[in-house]
N, C-alpha and C positions, 0 to 999 in steps of 0.2 A: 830516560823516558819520564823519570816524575817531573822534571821542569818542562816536560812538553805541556804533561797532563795535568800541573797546578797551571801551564801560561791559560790552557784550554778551558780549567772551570775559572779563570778569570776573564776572558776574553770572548767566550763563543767558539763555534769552530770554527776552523780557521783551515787554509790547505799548505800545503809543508812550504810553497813557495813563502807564504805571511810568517811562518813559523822560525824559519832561520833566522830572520834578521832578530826578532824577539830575542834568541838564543844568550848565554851569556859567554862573552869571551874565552873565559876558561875550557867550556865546553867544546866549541868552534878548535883549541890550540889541544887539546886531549883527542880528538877523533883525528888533527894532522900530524900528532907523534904516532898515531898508531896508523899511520898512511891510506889514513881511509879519511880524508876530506868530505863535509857534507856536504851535500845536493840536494835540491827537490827531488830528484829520483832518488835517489839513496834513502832519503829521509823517510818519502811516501813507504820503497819496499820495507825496510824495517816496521814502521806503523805498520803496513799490510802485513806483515808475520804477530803481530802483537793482537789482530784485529782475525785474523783466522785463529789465534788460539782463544779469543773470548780473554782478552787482557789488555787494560788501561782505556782503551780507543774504541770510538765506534765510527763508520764510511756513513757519512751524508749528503746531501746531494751535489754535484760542480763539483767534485773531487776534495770535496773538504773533511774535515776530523773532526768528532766528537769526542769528549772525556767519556769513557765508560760511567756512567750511575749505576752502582746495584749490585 
């Protein structure tokens, strides 16, 4: 989640679909050893549990992600 939330204060928000491809390889080959492949759904639900607890992410408008300021 912090290379989501450093690509986010670099880039603006963004929605998890623009998000993976940024991702770095390592990342992408560490979520398919642990057989959980990422998706734009997968990716969104995670962010939505980080963003109901008031951590890293904020929801902005068209389904997009903001880095938490604050």
């Amino acid at each position: 989640m912090q290379e989501i939330a450093e690509l986010l204060a670099e880039r603006g928000p963004l929605k998890p679909a623009e998000i993976l491809p940024e991702l770095r390889a390592v990342t992408h080959r560490g979520a398919s050893l642990h057989k959980d492949s990422l998706t734009p759904g997968k990716l969104r639900k995670r962010m939505d549990v980080r963003v109901f607890h008031g951590r890293y992410f904020e929801p902005r408008d068209e389904g997009r992600y903001a880095r938490k300021v604050g």
